[in-house]
C-alpha atoms as one frame of an Amber mdcrd trajectory, in Angstrom:
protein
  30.007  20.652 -45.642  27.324  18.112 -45.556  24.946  20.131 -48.009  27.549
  20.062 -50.808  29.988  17.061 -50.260  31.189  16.557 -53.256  32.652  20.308
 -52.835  35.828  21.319 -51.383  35.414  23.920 -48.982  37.145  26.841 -51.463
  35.657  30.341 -52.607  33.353  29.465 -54.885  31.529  27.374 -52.486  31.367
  29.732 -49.961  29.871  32.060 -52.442  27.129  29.697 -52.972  26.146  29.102
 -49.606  26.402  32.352 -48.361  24.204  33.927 -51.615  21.372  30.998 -50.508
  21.473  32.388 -46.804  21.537  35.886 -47.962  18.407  35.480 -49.730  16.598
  32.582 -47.812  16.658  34.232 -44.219  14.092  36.141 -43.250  15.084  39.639
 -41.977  17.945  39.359 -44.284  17.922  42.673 -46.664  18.659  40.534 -49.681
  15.815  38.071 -48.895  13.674  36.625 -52.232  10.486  35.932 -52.364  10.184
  31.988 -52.715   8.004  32.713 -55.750  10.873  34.085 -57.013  13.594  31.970
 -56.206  14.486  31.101 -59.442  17.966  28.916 -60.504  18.978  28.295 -64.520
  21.125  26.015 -65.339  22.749  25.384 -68.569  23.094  21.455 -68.952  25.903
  20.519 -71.550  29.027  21.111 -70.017  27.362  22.674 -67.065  25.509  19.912
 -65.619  26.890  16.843 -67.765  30.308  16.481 -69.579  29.979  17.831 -73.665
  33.743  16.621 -74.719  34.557  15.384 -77.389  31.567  16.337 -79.084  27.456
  16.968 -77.608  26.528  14.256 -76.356  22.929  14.664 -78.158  25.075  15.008
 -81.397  26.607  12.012 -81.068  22.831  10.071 -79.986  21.842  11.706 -83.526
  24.993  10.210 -85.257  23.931   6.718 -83.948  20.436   7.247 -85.136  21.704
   8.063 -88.380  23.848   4.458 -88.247  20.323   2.880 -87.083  18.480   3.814
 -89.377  20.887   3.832 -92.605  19.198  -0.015 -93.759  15.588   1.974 -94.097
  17.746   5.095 -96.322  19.958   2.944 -98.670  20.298   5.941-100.396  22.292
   7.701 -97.420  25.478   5.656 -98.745  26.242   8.424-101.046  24.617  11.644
 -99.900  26.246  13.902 -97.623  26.587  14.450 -94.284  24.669  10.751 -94.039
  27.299   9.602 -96.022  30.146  10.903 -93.470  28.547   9.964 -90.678  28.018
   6.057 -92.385  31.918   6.237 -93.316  32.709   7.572 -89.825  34.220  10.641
 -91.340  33.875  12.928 -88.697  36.983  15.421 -90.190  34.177  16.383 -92.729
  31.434  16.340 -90.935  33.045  18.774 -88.237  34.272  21.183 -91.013  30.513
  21.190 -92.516  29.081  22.855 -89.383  25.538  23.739 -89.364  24.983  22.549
 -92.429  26.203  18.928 -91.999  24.178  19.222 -88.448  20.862  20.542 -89.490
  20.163  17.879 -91.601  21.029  15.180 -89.219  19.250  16.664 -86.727  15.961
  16.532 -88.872  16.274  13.045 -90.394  16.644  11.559 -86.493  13.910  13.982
 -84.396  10.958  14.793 -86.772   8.291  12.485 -88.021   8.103  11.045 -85.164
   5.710  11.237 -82.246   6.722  12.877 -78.427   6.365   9.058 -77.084   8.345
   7.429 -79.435  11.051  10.012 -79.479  10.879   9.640 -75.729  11.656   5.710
 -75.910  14.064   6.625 -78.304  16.309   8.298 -76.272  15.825   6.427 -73.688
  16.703   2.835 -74.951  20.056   5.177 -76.609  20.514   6.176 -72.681  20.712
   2.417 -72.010  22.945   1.045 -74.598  25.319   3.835 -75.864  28.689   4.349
 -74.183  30.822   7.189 -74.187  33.941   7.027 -76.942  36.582   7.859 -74.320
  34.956   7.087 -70.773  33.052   3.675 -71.629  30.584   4.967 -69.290  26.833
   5.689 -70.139  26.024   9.001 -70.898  23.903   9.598 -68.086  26.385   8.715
 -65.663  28.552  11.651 -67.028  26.857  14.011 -64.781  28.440  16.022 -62.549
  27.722  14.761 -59.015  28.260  18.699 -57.714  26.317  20.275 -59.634  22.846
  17.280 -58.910  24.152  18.025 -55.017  24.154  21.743 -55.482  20.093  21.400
 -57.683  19.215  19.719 -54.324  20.799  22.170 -51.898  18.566  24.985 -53.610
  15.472  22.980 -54.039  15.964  22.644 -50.220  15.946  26.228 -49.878  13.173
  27.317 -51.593  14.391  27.771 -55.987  13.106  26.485 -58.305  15.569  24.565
 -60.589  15.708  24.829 -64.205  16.996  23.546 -67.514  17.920  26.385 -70.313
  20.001  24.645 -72.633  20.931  24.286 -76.354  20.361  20.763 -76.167  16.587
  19.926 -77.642  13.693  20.433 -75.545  12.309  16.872 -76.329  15.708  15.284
 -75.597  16.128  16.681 -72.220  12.698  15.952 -71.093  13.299  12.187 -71.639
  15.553  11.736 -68.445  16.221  14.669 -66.886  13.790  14.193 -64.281  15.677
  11.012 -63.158  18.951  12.174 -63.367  18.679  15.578 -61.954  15.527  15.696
 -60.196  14.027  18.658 -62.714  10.218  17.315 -64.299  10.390  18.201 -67.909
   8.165  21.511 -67.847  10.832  22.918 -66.416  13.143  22.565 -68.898  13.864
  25.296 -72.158  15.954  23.805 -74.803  15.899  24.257 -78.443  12.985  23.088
 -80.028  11.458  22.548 -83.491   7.360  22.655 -84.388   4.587  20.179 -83.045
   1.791  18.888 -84.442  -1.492  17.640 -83.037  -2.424  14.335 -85.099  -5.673
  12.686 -84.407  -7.376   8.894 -84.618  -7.825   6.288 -81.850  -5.376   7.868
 -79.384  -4.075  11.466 -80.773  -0.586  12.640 -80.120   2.019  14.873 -80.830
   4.290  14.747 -83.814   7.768  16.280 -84.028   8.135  17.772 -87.065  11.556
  19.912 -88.474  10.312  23.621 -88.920  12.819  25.062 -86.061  11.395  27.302
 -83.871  14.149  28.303 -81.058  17.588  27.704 -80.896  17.699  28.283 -77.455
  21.923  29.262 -77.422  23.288  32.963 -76.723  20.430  35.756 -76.784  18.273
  32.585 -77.601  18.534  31.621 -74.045  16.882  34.918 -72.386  14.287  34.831
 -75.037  13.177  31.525 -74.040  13.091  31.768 -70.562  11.042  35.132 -70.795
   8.765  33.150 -72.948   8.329  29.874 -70.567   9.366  31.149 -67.164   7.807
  35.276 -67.440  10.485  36.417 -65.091  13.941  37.322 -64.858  15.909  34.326
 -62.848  17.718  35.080 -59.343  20.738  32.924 -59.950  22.182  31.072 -63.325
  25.035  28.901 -63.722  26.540  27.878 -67.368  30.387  27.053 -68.613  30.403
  28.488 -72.418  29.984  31.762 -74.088  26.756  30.209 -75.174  25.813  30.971
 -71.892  27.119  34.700 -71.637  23.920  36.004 -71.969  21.733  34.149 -70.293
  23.755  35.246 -66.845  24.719  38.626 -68.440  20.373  39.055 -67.993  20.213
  37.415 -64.958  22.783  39.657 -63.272  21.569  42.901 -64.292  18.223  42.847
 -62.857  17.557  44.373 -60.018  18.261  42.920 -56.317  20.489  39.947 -55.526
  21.622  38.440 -58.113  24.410  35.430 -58.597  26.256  34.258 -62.366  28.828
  31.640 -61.915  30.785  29.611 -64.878  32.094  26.088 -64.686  35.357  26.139
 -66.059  36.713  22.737 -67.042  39.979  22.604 -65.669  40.173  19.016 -64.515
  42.090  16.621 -67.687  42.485  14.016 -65.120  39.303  13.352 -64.302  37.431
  15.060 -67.162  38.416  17.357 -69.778  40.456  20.016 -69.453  39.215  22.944
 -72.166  38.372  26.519 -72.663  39.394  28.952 -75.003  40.120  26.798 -77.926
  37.677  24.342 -77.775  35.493  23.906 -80.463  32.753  22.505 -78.131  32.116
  24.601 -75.026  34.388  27.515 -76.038  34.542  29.550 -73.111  36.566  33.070
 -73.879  34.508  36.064 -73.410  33.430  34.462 -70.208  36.530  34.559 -68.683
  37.805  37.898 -69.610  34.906  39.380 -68.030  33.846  37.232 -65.037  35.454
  39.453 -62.417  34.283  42.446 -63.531  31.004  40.978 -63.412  31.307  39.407
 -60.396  30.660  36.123 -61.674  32.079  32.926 -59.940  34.054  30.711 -61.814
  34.059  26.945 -60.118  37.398  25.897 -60.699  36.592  22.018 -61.896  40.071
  21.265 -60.726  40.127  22.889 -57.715  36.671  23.350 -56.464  35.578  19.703
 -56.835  36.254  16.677 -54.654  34.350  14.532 -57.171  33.301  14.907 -60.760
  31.290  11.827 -61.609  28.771   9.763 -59.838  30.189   6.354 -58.700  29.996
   3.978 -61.125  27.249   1.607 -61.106
């Protein structure tokens, strides 16, 4: 047990190791390649908590709040306006098109560095509505103990998530151990500016939307090869281990099913954030794992510090 601690010794863990020793021994039949060894993670709801709404949503909402003094003229256009009156009833109901915008005022015209600060300074401050806890201490202490376990033995561990590219690569490496070229997320256009010391702008042309069949596209495009194991918690992430399993050779899907209102949140089929349906109807016959948050884990959260 000392390679996954944080994980009671059920099923699903036993899956795990015995898939890594399967295809890490040499002389086994199902042995991979280390080039090969490749491990895709989906990160909201898979690798941090996404309740009660995504957590880079919510960064975006207080960006909107920051900057509302430099846009007096949010007051009384919508969504700004929502989001400045805290009325999240109609923001929700706008969907997309209450997001989109949001999303564009608070990541484009700025450059990579600044957007980097950005989020980091948020990381800092913000605090979660329900937990009081910072964001980034709303990982899942498993799931950094299980990207260690396979690092250890040879995969490669990487980020495909919905969440933007630029976001992710601000802390990821210090929270999960992952360096930001290895991360896919959604992402919106560049653009090289020059003078004393050139950078990169952000800009809001989208480009991916890396949810769904967005998620094998982009790891095609960044990675060139079909991964050996993925892990995810939505039907956003039915895909992504729907390719992964397919291929040819060993191959291992498993879905985190949040289970666990005690100690996190306990959501699936109804949820408006993480909806995870189609994923569980089909699981078995896929021979996908589903990590029972309840059952499988003996912790959920780092301790707090």
């Amino acid at each position: 047990m000392s390679d996954l601690p944080s994980w009671r010794d059920t099923q699903a863990r036993q899956a795990i190791v015995d898939f890594v020793q399967r295809t890490t021994t040499t002389g086994s039949p199902e042995f991979v390649a280390a080039g090969d060894r490749i491990a895709v993670f989906d990160n909201d709801g898979t690798l941090w908590s996404e309740q009660p709404l995504y957590f880079q949503f919510l960064f975006a909402l207080d960006r909107v709040r920051a900057l509302a003094a430099q846009h007096p003229e949010w007051k009384t256009i919508e969504p700004y306006k929502w989001v400045i009156d805290n009325d999240m009833k109609s923001l929700v109901a706008a969907g997309e098109k209450g997001l989109l915008p949001i999303i564009a005022a608070t990541h484009a015209g700025v450059t990579t560095e600044q957007f980097t600060d950005i989020v980091r300074d948020w990381l800092a401050d913000a605090r979660h509505p329900v937990t009081r806890r910072r964001y980034d201490a709303m990982v899942f202490k498993p799931m950094q103990e299980l990207m260690v376990f396979l690092r250890a033995n040879g995969y490669g561990t990487w980020i495909v998530s919905g969440g933007g590219q630029e976001f992710l690569r601000a802390w990821v490496e210090a929270t999960y151990g992952i360096p930001p070229q290895q991360v896919i997320g959604s992402y919106a256009g560049l653009k090289y500016v020059t003078g004393d010391r050139p950078s990169i702008m952000k800009t809001e042309q989208p480009e991916l939307v890396d949810d769904h069949a967005g998620k094998p596209v982009g790891i095609q495009r960044f990675l060139g090869r079909r991964p050996v194991m993925a892990f995810g918690n939505s039907d956003g992430d039915f895909e992504m281990l729907e390719w992964t399993t397919t291929g040819e050779g060993p191959r291992f899907g498993a879905l985190l099913h949040h289970t666990d209102g005690e100690r996190e949140f306990a959501y699936d089929r109804a949820s408006m954030v993480g909806k995870l349906d189609r994923g569980l109807d089909e699981a078995a016959q896929r021979g996908w794992v589903v990590i029972d948050m309840a059952r499988d884990w003996e912790t959920v959260y780092p301790e707090a510090t």
